[in-house]
C-alpha positions as CSV (number, residue, x, y, z in Angstrom):
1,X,91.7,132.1,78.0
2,X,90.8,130.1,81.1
3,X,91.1,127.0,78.9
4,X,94.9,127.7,78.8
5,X,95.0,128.7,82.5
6,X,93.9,125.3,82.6
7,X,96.2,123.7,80.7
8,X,99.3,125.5,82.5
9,X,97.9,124.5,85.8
10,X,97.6,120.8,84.7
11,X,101.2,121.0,82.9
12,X,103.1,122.7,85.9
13,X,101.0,119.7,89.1
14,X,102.5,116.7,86.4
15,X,106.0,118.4,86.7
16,X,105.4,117.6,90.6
17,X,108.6,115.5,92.0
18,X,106.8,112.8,94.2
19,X,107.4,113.8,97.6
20,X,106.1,117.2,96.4
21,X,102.6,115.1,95.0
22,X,103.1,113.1,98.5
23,X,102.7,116.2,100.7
24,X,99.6,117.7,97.9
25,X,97.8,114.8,98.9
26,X,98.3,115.0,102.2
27,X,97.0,118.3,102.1
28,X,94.1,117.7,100.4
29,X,93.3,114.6,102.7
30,X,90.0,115.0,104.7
31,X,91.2,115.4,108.5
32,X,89.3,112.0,109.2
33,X,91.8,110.2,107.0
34,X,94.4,111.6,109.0
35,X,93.6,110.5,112.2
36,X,92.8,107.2,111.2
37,X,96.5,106.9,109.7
38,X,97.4,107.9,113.3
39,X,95.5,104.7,115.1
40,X,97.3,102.2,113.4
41,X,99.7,100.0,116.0
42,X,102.4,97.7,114.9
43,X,100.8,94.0,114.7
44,X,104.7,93.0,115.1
45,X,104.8,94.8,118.6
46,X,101.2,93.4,119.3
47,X,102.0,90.2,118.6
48,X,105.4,90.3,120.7
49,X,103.5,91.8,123.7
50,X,100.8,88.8,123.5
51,X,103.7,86.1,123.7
52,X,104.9,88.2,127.2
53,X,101.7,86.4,128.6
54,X,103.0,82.6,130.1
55,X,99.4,81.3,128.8
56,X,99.7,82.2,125.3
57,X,102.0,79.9,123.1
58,X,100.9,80.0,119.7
59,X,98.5,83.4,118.5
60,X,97.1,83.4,114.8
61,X,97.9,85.8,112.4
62,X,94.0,86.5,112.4
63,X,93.7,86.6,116.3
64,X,97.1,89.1,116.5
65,X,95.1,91.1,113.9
66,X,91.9,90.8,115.9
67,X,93.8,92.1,119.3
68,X,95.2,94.9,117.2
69,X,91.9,95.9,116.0
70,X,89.9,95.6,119.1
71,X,93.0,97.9,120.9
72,X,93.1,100.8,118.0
73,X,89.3,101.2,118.5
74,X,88.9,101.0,122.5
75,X,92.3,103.5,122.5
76,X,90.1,105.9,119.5
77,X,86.8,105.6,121.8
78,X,88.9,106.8,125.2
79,X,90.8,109.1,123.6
80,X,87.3,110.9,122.0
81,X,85.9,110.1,125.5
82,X,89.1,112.1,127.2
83,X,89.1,114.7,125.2
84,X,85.4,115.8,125.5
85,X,86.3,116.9,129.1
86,X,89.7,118.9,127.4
87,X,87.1,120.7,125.4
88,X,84.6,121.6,128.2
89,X,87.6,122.9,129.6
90,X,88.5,124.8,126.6
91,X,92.0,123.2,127.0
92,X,94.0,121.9,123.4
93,X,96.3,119.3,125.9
94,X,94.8,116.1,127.2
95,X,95.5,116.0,131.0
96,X,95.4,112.8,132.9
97,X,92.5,113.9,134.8
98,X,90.6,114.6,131.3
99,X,91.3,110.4,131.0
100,X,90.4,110.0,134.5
101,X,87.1,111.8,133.8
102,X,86.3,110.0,130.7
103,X,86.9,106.6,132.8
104,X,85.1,107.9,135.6
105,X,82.0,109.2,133.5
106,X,81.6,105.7,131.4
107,X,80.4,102.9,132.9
108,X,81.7,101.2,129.7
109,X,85.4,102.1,131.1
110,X,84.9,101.5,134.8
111,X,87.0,98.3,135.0
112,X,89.7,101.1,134.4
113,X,89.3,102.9,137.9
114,X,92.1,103.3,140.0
115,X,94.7,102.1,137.1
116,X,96.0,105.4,136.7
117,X,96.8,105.5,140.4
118,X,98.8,102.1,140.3
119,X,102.6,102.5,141.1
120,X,104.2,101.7,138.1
């Protein structure tokens, strides 16, 4: 009997559209692998940002990559740093003072004093 419970359960996930199998996989996707979808920037928007800067005329495909990289993982390493005060505060929203905490309590992150501050 379970054997055909089986078999039924099989026969009615391969009658699945795709966006139905798209949104089971999701689901069943460890909550790591969903946050590191969320920490990917656009090496088109990267790249167009680096050739703002009057010294840069000519950036690799390896060294836009590189820049993307490097900014994905210092953005993931302040944000974890940031929200370790939202949690001491038992808060679910990141405040700016939660990032000015996290710069404040790091010395890795101290060349980021005062930027927060800055008139825009």
């Amino acid at each position: 009997m379970e054997n055909v419970d089986e078999i039924a359960k099989e026969n009615s996930k391969s009658n699945v559209t795709n966006n139905d199998t798209d949104v089971i996989q999701e689901e069943n996707e460890p909550e790591e692998e969903k946050s590191e979808k969320m920490l990917h920037l656009p090496i088109s928007r990267v790249r167009t940002i680096m050739k703002v800067d009057p010294e840069v005329h000519i950036a690799s495909q390896e060294a836009v990559f590189l820049i993307t990289k490097s900014t994905e993982l210092f953005l993931e390493s302040l944000a974890k740093e940031a929200y370790r005060f939202t949690a001491q505060g038992k808060r679910k929203t990141l405040q700016k003072k939660d990032i000015d905490n996290a710069i404040e309590s790091a010395d890795c992150l101290s060349f980021l004093e005062g930027v927060l501050d800055a008139p825009h």
